[in-house]
C-alpha positions in Angstrom: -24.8 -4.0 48.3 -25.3 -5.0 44.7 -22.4 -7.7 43.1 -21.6 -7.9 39.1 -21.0 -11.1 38.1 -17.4 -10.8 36.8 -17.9 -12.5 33.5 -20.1 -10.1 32.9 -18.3 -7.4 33.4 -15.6 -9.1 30.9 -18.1 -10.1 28.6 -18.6 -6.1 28.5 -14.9 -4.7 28.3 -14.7 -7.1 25.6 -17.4 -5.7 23.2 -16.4 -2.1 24.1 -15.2 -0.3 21.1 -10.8 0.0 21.9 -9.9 3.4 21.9 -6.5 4.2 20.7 -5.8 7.9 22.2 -3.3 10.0 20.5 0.1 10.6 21.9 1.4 13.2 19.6 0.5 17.5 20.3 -1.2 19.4 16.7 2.6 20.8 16.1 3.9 17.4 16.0 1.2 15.9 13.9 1.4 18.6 11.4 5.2 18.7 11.4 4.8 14.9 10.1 2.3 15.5 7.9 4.5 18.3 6.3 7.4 15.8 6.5 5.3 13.4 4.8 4.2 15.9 1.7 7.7 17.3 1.4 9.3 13.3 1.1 6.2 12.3 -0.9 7.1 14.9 -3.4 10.5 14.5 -3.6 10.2 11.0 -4.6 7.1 11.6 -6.9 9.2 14.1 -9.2 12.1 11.5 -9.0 9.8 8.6 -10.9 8.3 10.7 -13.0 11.2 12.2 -14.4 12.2 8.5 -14.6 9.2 6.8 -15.9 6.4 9.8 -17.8 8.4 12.0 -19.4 5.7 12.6 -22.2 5.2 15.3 -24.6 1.5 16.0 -26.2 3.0 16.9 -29.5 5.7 14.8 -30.1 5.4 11.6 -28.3 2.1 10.4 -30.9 1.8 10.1 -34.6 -0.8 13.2 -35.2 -0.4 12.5 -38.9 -2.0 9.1 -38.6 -4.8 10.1 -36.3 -8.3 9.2 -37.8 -10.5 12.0 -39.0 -13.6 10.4 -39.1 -14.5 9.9 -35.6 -18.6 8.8 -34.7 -20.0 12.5 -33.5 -20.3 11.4 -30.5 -16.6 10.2 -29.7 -15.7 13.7 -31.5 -18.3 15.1 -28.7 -16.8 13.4 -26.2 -13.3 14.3 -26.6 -13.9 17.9 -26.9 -15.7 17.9 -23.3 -12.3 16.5 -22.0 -10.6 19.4 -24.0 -12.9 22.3 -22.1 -12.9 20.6 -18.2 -8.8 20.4 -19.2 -8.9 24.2 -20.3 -9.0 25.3 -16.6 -6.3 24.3 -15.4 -4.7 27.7 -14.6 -7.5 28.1 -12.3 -6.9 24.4 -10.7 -3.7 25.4 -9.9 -3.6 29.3 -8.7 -6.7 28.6 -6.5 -5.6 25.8 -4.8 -2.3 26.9 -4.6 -3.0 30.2 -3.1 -4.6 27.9 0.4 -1.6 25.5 0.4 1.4 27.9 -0.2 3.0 27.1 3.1 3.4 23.6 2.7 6.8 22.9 0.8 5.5 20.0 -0.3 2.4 20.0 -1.3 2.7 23.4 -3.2 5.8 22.1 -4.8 4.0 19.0 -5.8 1.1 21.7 -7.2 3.0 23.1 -9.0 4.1 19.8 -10.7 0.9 18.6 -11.0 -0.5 21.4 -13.0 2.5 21.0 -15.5 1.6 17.3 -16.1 -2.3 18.5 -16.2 -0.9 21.3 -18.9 0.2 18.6 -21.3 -3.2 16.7 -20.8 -4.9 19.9 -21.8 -2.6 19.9 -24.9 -3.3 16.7 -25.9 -6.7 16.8 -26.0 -6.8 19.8 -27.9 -4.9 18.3 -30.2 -7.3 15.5 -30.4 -9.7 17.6 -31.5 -7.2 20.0 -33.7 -6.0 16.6 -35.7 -9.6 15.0 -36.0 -10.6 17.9 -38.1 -14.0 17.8 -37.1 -13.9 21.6 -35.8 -11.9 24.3 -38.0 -8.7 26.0 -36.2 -10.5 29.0 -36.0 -13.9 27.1 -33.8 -11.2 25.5 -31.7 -9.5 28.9 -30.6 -12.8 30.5 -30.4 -14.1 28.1 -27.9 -11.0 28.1 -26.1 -11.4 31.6 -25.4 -15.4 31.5 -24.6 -14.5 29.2 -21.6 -11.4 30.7 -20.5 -14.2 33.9 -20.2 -14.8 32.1 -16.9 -13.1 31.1 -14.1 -13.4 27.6 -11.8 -14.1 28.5 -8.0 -12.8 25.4 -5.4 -15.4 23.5 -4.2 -13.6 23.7 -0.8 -11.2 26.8 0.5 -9.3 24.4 3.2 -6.4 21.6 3.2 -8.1 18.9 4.6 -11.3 18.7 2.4 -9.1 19.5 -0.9 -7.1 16.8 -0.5 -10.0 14.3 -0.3 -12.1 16.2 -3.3 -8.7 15.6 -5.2 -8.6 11.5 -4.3 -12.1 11.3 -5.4 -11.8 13.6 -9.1 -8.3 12.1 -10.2 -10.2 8.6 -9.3 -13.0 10.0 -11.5 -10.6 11.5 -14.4 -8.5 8.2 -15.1 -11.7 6.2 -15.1 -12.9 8.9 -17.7 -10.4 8.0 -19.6 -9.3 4.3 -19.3 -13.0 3.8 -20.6 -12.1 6.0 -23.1 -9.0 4.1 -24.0 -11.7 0.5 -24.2 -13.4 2.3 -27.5 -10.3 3.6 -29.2 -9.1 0.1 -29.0 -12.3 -0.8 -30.6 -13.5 -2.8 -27.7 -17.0 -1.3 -26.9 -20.2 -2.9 -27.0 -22.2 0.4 -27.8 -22.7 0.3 -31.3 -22.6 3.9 -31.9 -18.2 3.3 -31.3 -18.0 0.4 -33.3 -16.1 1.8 -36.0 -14.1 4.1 -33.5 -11.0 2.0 -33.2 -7.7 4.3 -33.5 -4.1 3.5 -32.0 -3.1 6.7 -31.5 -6.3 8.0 -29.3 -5.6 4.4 -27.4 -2.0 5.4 -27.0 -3.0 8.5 -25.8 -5.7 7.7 -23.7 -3.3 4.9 -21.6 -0.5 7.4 -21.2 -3.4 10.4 -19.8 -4.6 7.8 -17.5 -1.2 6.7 -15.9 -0.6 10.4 -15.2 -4.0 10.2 -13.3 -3.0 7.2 -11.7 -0.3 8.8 -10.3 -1.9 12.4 -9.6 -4.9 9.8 -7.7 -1.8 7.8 -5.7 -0.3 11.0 -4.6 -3.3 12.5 -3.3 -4.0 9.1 -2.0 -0.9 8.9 0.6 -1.7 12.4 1.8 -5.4 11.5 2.6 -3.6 8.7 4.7 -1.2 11.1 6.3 -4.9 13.0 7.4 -6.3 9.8 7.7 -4.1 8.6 10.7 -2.9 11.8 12.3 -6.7 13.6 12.5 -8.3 10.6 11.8 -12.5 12.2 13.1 -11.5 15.7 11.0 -10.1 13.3 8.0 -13.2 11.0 8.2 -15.7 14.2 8.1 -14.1 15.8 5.6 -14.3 13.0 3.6 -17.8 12.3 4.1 -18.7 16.0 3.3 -16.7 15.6 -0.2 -18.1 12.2 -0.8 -22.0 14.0 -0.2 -21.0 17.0 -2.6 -18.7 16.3 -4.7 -18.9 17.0 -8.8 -16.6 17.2 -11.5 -14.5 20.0 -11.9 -16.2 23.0 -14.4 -19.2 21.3 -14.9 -21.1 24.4 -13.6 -19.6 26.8 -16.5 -18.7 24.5 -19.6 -21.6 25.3 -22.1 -23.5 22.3 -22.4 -22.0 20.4 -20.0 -25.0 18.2 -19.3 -25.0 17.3 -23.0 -21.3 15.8 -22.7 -22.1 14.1 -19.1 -25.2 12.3 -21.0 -22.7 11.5 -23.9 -19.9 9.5 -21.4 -22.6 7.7 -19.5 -24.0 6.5 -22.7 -20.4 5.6 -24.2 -20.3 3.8 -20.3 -17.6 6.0 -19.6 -18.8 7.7 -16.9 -22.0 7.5 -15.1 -23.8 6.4 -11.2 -22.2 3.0 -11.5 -18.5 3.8 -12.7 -19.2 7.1 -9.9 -20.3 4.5 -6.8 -18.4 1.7 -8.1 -14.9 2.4 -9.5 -14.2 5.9 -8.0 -15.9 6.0 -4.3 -15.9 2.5 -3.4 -12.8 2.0 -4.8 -11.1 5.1 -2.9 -12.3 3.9 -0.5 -10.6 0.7 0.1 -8.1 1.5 -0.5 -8.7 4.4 2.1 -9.2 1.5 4.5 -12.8 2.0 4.7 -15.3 -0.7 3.9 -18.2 1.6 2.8 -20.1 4.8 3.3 -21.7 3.8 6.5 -18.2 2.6 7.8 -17.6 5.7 7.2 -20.4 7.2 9.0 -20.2 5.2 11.9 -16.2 6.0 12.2 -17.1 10.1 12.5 -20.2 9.2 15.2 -17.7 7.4 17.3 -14.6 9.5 16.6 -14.1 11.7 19.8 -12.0 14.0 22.2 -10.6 12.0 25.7 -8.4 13.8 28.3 -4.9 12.2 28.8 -3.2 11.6 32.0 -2.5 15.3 32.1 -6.1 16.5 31.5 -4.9 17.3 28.0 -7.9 16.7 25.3 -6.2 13.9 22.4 -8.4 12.8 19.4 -8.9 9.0 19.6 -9.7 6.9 16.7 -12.7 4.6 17.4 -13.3 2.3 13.8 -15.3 -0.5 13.4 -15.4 -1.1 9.8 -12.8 1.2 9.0 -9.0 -0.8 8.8 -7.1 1.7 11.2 -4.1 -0.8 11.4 -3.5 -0.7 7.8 -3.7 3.0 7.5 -1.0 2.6 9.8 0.6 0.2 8.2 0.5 2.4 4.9 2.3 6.0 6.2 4.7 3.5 7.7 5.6 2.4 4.0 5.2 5.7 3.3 8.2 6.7 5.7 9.8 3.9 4.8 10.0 4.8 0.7 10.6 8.7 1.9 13.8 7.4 3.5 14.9 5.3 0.8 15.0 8.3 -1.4 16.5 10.3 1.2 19.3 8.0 1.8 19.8 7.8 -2.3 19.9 11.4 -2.9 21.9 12.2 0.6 18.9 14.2 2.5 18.9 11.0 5.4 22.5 12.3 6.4 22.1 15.7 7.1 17.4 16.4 7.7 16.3 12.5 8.0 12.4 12.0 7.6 11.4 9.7 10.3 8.0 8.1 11.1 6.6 8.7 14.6 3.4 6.7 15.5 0.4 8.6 16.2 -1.1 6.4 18.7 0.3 4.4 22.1 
């Protein structure tokens, strides 16, 4: 008879990956996720009624908007005009795969309204720098609304992550944007680019996409730690193919992208540093082969029942404070609820995913 030395055996339990098995059926899960959108959104449109109420026409001094931008500022700015001119299509694609969710078509909706106005305002970047005649301006709006913007990805799960990554991308786009209106770059080709009211407008674009990226950013979470293998592989698949929104059908599109990395607006590094790695840390993930590793070891284990639950195997990956983070979630859902009266009559409540 062969004998195992018991500190062995320890010494193994001890470096075995812990395996926290969910608790929680699929129409529980996504009854909290849907819980969590439809909270989520009620308290988004609640601040930003209360804190970016904005309008692109009247909230910045057009009149005193500089008219002799470098060309390739002037460039730049009418590349964020065309990817902002398909925003129709942002919203009815996307909206037409999410339309049962109260939430998170409701917040669609809303979201499409705030990317309206940035549309606006960069036309009328472009209108009040006078570089381009009315006439060009409404003439090129019309050659690229000639085409429509296909999603990237036709279900829930991977559209939520494709949107963490591009709103990332977007206020990046234009916080660097907001470092040469202010006169602050070190490419010599901005030096003279300096203009309050592009900085103004700039700032106030990017704290929409802050917001937009923060949003998306709880419901990744609310994937994250209720499917936490589907989440992780869906993000992995976004992070592999992702790109910009309408670069495929914007005339000249590779033109403006070498044009923001040049400004260092945009480029590899901004892409890997300040957008993915970013994300995701504030995804709990440590890197892209965290990420990896979490999907190899995410897997299916019966229960005491012989049912199949998902378990959540991450080394690398800070499970506990993904946790931690729908918990605050919950937690901010219900103070809203209890302010506007919904906690007394359809309370949101958090239920943990894992025993």
């Amino acid at each position: 008879m062969i004998s195992y030395d018991p500190e062995i055996i320890q010494q193994i339990e001890d470096d075995r990956p812990k395996i926290p098995v969910g608790i929680l059926s699929r129409e529980e899960k996504d009854r909290l996720i849907e819980r969590g959108f439809l909270g989520l959104y009620r308290w988004y449109v609640a601040r930003s009624q209360a804190t970016r109420n904005w309008n692109p026409d009247t909230s910045f001094d057009w009149r005193n908007y500089r008219k002799d931008h470098s060309p390739e500022l002037s460039r730049i700015l009418e590349g964020f005009f065309a990817v902002e001119q398909y925003v129709p299509d942002y919203v009815t694609t996307l909206l037409t795969v999410i339309r049962q969710s109260h939430g998170r078509s409701h917040f669609h909706i809303r979201w499409g309204a705030e990317e309206e106005r940035h549309a606006d305002l960069w036309y009328n970047t472009v209108l009040f720098g006078q570089q381009r005649s009315p006439e060009w301006l409404r003439e090129y709006m019309g050659q690229l609304r000639g085409q429509s913007w296909k999603l990237p990805w036709e279900d829930p799960m991977h559209m939520i992550f494709y949107t963490v990554f591009q709103e990332r991308a977007t206020q990046v786009n234009y916080l660097n944007t907001a470092v040469i209106a202010r006169g602050q770059s070190d490419k010599p080709q901005f030096a003279n680019d300096a203009d309050p009211v592009l900085a103004q407008a700039a700032k106030i674009i990017a704290a929409d996409e802050a917001a937009h990226y923060n949003f998306f950013l709880e419901g990744a979470r609310l994937y994250l730690y209720y499917y936490p293998t589907k989440a992780l592989e869906a993000m992995a698949d976004v992070i592999k193919h992702f790109a910009m929104p309408a670069g495929n059908i914007i005339p000249d599109y590779d033109k403006f992208s070498e044009l923001v990395y040049k400004a260092a607006i945009y480029g590899p590094r901004e892409h890997a540093r300040d957008v993915v790695q970013a994300a995701l840390k504030n995804l709990g993930v440590s890197g892209r082969k965290a990420l990896e590793d979490g999907i190899k070891r995410g897997r299916m284990v019966p229960d005491e029942d012989g049912n199949l639950r998902e378990t959540a195997i991450f080394e690398g990956i800070d499970y506990p404070s993904i946790q931690d983070s729908v918990k605050r979630l919950f937690g901010r859902i219900e103070q809203h609820e209890r302010e506007a009266g919904f906690w007394d009559v359809d309370p949101t409540v958090f239920k943990p995913n894992y025993a």
